[in-house]
KEKE-3310 file (N, C-alpha, C; in steps of 0.2 Angstrom, whole numbers, plus 5000, padded with zeros to 4 digits):
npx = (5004:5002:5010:5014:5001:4993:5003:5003:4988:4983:4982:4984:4969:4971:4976:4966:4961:4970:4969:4957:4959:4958:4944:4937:5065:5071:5079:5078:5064:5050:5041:5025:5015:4998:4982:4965:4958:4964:4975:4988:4993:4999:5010:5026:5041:5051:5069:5082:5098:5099:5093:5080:5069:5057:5061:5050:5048:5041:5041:5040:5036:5033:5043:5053:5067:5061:5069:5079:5078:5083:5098:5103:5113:5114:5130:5137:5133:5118:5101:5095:5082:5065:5053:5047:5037:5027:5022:5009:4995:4980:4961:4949:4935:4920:4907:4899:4895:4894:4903:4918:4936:4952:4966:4981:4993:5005:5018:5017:5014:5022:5033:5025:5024:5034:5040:5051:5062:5061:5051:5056:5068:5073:5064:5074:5085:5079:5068:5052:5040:5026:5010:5003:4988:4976:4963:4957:4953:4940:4928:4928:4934:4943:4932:4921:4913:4898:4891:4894:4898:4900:4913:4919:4922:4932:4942:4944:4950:4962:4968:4969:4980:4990:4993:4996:5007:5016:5017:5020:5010:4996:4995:4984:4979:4969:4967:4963:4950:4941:4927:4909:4909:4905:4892:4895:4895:4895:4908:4906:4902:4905:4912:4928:4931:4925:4931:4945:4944:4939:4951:4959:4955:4957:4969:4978:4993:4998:5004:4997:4991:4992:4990:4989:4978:4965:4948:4944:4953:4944:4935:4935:4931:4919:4900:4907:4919:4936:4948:4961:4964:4965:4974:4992:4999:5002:5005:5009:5004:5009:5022:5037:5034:5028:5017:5006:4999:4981:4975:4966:4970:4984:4998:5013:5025:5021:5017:5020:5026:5033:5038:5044:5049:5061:5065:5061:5061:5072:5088:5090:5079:5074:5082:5078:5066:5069:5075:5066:5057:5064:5068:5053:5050:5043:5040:5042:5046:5044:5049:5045:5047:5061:5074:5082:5094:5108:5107:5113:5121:5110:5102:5110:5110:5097:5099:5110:5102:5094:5100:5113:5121:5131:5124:5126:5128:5126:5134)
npy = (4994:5011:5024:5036:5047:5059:5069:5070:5071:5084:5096:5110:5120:5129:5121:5114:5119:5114:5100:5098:5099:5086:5083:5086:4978:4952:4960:4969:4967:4976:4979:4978:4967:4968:4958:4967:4960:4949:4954:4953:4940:4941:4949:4954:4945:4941:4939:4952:4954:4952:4940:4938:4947:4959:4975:4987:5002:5016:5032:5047:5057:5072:5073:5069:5063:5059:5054:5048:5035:5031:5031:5020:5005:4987:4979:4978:4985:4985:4995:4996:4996:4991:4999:5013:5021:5037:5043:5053:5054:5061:5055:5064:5072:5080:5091:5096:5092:5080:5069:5059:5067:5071:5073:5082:5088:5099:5096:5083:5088:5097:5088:5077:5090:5094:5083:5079:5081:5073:5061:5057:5054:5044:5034:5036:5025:5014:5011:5011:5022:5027:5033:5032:5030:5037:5039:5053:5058:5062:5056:5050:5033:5020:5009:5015:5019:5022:5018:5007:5019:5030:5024:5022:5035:5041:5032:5039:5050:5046:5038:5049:5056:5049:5050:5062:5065:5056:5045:5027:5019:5015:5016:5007:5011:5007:5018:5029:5035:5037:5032:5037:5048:5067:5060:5053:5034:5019:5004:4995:4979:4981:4991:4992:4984:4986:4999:4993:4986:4998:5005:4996:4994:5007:5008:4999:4996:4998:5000:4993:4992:4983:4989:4979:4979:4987:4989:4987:4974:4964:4962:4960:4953:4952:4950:4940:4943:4946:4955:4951:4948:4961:4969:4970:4968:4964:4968:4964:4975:4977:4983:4976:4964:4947:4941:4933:4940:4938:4939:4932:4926:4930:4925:4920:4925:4940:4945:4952:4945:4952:4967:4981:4996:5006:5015:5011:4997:4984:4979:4967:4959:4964:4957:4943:4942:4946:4933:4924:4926:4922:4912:4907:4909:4922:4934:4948:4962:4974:4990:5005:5021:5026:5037:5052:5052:5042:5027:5013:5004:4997:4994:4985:4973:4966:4966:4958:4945:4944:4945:4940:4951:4968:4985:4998:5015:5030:5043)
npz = (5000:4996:5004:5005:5000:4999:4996:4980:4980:4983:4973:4962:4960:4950:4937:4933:4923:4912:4912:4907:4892:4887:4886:4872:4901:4906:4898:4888:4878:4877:4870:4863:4856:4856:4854:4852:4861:4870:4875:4883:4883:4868:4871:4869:4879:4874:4878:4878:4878:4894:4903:4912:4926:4922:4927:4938:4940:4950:4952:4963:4957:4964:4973:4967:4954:4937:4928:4935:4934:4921:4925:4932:4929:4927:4929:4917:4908:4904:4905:4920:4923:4916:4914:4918:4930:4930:4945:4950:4941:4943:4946:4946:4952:4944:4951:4946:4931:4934:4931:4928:4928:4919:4930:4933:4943:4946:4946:4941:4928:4926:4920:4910:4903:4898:4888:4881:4888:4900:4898:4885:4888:4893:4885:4877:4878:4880:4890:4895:4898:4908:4914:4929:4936:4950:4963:4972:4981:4978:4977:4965:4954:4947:4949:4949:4940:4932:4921:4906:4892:4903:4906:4893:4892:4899:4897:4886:4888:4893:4885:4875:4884:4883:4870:4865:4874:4871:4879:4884:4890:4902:4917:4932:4947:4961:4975:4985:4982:4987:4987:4987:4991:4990:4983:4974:4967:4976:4974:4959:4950:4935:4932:4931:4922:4911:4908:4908:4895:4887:4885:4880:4867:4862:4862:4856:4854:4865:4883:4897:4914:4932:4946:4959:4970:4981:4977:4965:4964:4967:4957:4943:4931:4920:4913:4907:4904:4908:4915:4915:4900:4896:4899:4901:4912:4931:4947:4964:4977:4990:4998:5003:5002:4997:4986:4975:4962:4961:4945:4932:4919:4914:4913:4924:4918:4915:4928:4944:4958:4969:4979:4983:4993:4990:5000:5010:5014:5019:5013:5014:5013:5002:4992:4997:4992:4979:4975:4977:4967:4955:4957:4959:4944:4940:4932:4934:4942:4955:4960:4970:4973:4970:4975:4974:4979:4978:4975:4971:4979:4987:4977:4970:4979:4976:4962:4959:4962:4956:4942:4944:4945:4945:4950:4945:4947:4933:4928)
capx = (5000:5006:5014:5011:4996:4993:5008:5001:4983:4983:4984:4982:4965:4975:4977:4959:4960:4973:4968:4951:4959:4959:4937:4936:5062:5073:5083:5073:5059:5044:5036:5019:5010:4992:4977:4961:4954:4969:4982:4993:4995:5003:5014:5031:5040:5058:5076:5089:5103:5099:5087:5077:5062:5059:5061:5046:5051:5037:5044:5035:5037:5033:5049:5061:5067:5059:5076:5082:5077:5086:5104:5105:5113:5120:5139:5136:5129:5110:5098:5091:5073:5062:5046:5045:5029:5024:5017:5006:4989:4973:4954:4946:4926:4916:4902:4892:4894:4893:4907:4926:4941:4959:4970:4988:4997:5011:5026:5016:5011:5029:5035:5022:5023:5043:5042:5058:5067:5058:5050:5059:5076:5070:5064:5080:5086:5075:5063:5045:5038:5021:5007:5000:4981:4973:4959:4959:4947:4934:4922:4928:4938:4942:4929:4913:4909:4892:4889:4899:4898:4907:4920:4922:4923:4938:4946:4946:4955:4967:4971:4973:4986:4996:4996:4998:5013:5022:5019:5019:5003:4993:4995:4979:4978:4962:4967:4961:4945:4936:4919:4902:4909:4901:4885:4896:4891:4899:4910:4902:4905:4907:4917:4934:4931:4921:4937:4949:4941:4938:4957:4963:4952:4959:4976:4979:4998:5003:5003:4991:4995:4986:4991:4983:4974:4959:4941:4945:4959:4939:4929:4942:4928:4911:4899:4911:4927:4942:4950:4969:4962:4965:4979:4997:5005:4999:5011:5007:5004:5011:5029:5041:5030:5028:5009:5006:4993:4974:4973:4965:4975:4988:5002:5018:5030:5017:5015:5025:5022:5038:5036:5048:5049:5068:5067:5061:5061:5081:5091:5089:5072:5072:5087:5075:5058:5073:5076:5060:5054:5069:5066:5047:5050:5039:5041:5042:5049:5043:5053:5043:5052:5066:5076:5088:5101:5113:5105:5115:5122:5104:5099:5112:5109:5092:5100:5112:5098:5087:5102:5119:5125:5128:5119:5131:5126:5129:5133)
capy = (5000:5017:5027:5046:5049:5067:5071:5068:5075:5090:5100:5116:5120:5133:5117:5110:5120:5110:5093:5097:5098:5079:5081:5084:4980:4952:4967:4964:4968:4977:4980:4973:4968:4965:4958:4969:4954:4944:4960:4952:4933:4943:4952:4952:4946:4940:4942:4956:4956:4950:4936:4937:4948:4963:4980:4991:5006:5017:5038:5052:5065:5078:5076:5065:5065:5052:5052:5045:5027:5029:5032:5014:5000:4983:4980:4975:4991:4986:4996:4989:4995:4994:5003:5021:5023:5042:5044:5051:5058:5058:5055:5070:5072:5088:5089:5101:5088:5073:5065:5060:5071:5068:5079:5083:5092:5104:5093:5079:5093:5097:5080:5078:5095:5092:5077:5079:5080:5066:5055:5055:5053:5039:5030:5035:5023:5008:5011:5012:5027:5025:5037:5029:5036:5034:5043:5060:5057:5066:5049:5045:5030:5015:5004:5015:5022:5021:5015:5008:5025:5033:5023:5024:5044:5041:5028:5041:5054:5042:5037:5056:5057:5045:5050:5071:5065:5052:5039:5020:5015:5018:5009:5010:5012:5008:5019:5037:5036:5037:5030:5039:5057:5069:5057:5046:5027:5015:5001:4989:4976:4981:4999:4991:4980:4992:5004:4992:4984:5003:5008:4991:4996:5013:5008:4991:4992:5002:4995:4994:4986:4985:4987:4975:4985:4991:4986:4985:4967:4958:4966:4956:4950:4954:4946:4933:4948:4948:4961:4949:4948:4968:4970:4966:4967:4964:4967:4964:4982:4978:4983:4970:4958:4941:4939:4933:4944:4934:4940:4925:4926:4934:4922:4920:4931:4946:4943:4952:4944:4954:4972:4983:5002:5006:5018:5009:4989:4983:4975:4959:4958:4965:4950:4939:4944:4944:4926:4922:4928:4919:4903:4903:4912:4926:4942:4954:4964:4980:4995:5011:5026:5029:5044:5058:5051:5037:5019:5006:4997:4995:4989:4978:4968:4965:4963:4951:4940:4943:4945:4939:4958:4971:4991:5003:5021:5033:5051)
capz = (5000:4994:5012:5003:4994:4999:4992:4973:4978:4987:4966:4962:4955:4942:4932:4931:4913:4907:4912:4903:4887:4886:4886:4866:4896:4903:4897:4889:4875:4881:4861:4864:4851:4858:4849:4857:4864:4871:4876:4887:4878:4863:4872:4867:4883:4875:4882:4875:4881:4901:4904:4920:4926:4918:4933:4934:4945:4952:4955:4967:4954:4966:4976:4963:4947:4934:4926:4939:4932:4917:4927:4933:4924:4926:4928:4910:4903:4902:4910:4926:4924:4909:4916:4922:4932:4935:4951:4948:4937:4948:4943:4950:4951:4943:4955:4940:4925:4934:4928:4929:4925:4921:4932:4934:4948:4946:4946:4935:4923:4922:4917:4905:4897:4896:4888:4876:4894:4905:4894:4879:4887:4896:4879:4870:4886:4878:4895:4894:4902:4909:4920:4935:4936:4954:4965:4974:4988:4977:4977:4959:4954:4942:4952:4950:4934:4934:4915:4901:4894:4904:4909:4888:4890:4902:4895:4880:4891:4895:4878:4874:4886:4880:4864:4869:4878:4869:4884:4883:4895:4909:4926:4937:4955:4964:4980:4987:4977:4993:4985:4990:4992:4981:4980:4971:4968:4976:4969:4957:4945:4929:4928:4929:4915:4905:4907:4904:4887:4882:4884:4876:4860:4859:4863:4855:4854:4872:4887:4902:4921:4936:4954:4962:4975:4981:4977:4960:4964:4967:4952:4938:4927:4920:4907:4904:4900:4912:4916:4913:4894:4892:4903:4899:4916:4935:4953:4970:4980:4997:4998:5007:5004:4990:4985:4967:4960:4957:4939:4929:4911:4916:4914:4924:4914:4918:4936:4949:4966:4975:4978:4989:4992:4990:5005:5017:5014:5020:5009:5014:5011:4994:4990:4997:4987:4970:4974:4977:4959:4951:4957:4955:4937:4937:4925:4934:4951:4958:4964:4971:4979:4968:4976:4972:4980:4976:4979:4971:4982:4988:4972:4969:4982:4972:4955:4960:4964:4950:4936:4942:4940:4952:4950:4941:4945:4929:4928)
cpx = (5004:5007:5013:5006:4995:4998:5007:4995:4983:4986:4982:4974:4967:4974:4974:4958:4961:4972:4961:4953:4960:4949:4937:4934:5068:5075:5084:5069:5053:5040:5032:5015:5003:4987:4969:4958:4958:4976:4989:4997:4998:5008:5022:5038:5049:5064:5081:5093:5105:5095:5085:5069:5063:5058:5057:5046:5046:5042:5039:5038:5037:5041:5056:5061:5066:5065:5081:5086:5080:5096:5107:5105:5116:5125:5140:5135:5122:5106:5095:5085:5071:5056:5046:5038:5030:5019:5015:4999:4983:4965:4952:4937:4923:4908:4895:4890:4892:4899:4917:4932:4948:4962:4978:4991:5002:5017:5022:5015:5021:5033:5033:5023:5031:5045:5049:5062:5068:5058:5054:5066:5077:5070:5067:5085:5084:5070:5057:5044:5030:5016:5004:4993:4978:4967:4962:4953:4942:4927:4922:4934:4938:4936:4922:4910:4902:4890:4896:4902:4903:4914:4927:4927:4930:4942:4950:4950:4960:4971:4974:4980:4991:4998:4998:5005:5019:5023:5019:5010:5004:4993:4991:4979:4974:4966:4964:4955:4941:4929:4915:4904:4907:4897:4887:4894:4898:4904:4905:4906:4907:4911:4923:4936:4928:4928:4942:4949:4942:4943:4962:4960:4956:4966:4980:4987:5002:5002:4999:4992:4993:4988:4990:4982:4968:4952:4941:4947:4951:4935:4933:4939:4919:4908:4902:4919:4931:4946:4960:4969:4964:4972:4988:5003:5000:5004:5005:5009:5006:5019:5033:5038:5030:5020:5006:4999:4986:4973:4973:4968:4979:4995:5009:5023:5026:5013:5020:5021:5027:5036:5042:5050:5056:5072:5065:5060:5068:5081:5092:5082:5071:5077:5083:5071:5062:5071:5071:5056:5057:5065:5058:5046:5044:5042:5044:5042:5046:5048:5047:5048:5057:5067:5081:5095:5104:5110:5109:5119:5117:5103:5104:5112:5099:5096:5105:5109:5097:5093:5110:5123:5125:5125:5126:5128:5130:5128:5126)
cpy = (5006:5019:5034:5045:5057:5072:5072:5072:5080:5095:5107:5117:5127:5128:5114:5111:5116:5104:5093:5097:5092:5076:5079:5077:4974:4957:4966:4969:4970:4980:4975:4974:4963:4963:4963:4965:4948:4950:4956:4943:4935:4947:4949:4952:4943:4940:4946:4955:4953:4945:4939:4944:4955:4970:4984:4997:5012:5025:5044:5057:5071:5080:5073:5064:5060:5051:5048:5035:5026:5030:5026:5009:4994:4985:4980:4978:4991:4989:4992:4988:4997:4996:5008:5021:5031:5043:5050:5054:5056:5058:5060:5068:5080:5087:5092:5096:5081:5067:5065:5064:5069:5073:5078:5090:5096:5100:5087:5084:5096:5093:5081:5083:5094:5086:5076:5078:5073:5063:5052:5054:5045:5032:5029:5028:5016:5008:5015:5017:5027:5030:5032:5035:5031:5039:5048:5062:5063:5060:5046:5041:5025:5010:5008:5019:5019:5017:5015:5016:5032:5029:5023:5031:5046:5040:5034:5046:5051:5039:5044:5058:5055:5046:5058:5071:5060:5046:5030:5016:5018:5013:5010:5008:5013:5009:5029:5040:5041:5039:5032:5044:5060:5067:5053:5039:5024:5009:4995:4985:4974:4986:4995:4987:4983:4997:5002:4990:4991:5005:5002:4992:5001:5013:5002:4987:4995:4996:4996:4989:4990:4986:4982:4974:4987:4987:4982:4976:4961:4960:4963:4953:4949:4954:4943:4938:4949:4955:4960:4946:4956:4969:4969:4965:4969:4963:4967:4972:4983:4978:4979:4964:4954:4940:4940:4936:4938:4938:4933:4929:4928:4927:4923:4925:4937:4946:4945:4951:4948:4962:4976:4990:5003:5010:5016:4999:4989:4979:4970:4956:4958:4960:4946:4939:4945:4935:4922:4920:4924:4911:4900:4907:4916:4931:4946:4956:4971:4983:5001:5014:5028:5035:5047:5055:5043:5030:5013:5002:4993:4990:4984:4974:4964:4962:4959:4947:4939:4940:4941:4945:4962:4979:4996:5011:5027:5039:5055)
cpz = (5000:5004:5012:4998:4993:4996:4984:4969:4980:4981:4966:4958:4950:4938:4931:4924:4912:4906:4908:4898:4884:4884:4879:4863:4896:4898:4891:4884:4877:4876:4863:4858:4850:4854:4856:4861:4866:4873:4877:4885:4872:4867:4872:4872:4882:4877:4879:4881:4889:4899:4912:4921:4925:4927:4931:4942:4947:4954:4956:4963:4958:4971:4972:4956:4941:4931:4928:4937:4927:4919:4929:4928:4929:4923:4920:4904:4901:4906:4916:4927:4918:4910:4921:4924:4935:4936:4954:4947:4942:4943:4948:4948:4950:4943:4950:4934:4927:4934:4931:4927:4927:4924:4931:4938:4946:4942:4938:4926:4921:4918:4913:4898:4892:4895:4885:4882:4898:4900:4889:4879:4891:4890:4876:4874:4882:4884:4894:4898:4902:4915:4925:4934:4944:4957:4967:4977:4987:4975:4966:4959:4950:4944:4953:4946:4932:4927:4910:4895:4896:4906:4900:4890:4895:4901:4888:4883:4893:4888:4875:4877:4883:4872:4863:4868:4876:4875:4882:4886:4899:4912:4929:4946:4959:4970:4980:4986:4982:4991:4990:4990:4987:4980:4974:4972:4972:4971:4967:4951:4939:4927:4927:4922:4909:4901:4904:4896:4884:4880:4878:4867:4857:4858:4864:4855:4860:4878:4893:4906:4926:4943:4959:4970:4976:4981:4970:4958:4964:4963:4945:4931:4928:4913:4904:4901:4908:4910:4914:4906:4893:4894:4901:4908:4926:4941:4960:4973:4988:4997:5007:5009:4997:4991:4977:4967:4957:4951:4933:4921:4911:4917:4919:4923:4915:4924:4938:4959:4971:4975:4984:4989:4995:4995:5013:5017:5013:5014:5007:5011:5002:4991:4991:4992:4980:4970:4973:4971:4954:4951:4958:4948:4937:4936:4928:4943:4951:4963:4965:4975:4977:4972:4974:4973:4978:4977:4976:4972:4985:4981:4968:4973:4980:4963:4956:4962:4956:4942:4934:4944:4945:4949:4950:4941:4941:4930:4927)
residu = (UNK:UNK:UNK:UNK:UNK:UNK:UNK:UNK:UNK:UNK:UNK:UNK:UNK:UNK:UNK:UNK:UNK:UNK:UNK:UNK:UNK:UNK:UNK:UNK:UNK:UNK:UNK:UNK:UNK:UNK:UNK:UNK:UNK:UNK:UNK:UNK:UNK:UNK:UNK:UNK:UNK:UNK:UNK:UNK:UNK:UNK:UNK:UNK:UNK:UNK:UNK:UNK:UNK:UNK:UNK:UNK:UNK:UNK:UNK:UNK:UNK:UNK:UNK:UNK:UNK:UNK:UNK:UNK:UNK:UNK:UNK:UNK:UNK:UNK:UNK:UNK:UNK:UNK:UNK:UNK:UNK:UNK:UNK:UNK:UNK:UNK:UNK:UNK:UNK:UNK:UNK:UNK:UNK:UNK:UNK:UNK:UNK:UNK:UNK:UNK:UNK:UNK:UNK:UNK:UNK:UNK:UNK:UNK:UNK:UNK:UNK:UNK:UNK:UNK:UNK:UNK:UNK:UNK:UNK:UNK:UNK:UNK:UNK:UNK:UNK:UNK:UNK:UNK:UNK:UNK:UNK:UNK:UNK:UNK:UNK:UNK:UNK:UNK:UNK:UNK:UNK:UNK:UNK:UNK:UNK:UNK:UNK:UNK:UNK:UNK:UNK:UNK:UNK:UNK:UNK:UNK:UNK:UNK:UNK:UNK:UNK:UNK:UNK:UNK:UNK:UNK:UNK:UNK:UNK:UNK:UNK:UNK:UNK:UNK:UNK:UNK:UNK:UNK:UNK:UNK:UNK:UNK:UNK:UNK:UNK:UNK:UNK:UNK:UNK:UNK:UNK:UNK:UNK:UNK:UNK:UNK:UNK:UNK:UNK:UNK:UNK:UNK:UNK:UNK:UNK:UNK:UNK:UNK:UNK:UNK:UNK:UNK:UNK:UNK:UNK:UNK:UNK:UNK:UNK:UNK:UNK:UNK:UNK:UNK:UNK:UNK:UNK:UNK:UNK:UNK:UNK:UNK:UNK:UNK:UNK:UNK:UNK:UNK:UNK:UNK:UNK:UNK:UNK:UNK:UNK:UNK:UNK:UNK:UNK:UNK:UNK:UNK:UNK:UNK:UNK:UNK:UNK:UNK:UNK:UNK:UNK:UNK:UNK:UNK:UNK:UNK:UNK:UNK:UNK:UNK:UNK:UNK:UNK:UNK:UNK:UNK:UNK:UNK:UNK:UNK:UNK:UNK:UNK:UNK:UNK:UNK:UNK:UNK:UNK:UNK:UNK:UNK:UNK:UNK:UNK:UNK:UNK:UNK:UNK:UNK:UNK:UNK:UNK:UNK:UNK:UNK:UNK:UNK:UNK:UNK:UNK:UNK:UNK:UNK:UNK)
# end
């Protein structure tokens, strides 16, 4: 479970314009080439260069720098993380229309707008760069879009982003929503699959990965549609913990059961929870927290589990 959140919500309302203009890497291969109806069964999950599980690194844009993620390699020269998450775009609620709105914060809106700096130095890097979208304890959230409808009209603001900004995917995060405020609905069983379906249509070759978290983690399949059919990538949400995510379709290689926040889960543990991964061969490890300052010797005591290699910080 996230440890800051108010850190992310607490936005400026100056920026509510901007976010309505949306209304209208196994070191490793991370080119997904989904069919709309099977996402994550085509995804292209090969080995360059390293074998083992692909690193998807999670950064609190408001206080660290996404760039960060591209400054670490293996001893070897390859990077160590193929997944940039920035943390992170909220779902806001506009009490007048009814409806969900994409926002973005100051610092996220910096990022975003400077993608040629953030994003796109990241990608020249071979690393996926990715938005996190979660609540803003305005009672909207991925788990209660009242009708397929809207969770379309959202889905399309989230498609806009990505394509605005030059990003790879969206990563969702059922936390903060704080369903029912505002005379919002609670959660029910169809918005997350309505969402995720509507984003996999519009965005059949990006990528899309779930936290698994919240209300949403027991809402996974509706009318006979999963939610690990749209999906290409699913982690467990408890840092310094191993708990393989219930996403049915969701193969092995797109599973991460270890999870460890790099400022506060010790060394040991995040060695253990690599080995762990290793020796039951799933995809994928989780890092949140990247910080400013220097970590690898922290995180080579993880990538020599996961790769053999130890963590190379570059100028």
């Amino acid at each position: 479970m996230r440890k800051t959140s108010n850190s992310i919500t607490k936005a400026s309302i100056a920026l509510l314009g901007f976010s309505l203009l949306f209304t209208a890497a196994c070191k490793k291969d991370l080119s997904p080439t989904p069919q709309a109806d099977n996402a994550s069964s085509k995804l292209n999950t090969s080995a360059i260069g390293v074998s083992g599980p692909k690193g998807v690194c999670y950064v609190e844009v408001n206080s660290n720098d996404i760039r960060n993620v591209g400054k670490y390699t293996l001893s070897t020269g390859q990077q160590l993380f193929d997944i940039a998450i920035i943390f992170a775009a909220n779902i806001n609620y506009n009490t007048t229309t009814k409806k969900a709105e994409l926002f973005f914060n100051p610092q996220v809106t910096n990022v975003l707008s400077n993608k040629a700096t953030y994003i796109q130095t990241l990608q020249a890097k071979g690393i996926k760069v990715m938005l996190s979208i979660l609540g803003n304890h305005q009672g909207a959230g991925i788990s209660n879009f009242p009708s397929q409808q809207a969770a379309q009209d959202f889905a399309q603001l989230l498609s806009n982003a990505v394509t605005t900004y030059g990003l790879d995917g969206i990563d969702f995060d059922d936390e903060y929503a704080d369903y029912g405020t505002n005379g919002t609905g609670q959660p029910n069983s169809s918005s997350f699959v309505y969402l995720v379906t509507a984003l996999r249509q519009l965005m059949p070759n990006k990528l899309i990965s779930f936290y698994f978290y919240g209300p949403a983690a027991s809402r996974l399949s509706y009318n006979g549609v999963t939610v690990g059919s749209k999906v290409n990538y699913s982690w467990n949400a408890i840092y310094g913990s191993y708990s393989v995510p219930n996403v049915p379709g969701l193969a092995k290689s797109n599973l991460g059961p270890a999870a460890i926040d790099i400022q506060s889960t010790s060394s040991s543990t995040a060695a253990s929870l690599a080995t762990q991964t290793v020796n039951n061969s799933y995809g994928i490890y989780l890092y949140y927290n990247l910080p400013n300052t220097d970590v690898h010797t922290y995180l080579t005591s993880v990538s020599n589990a996961l790769y053999g290699k130890a963590t190379v910080k570059q100028p």
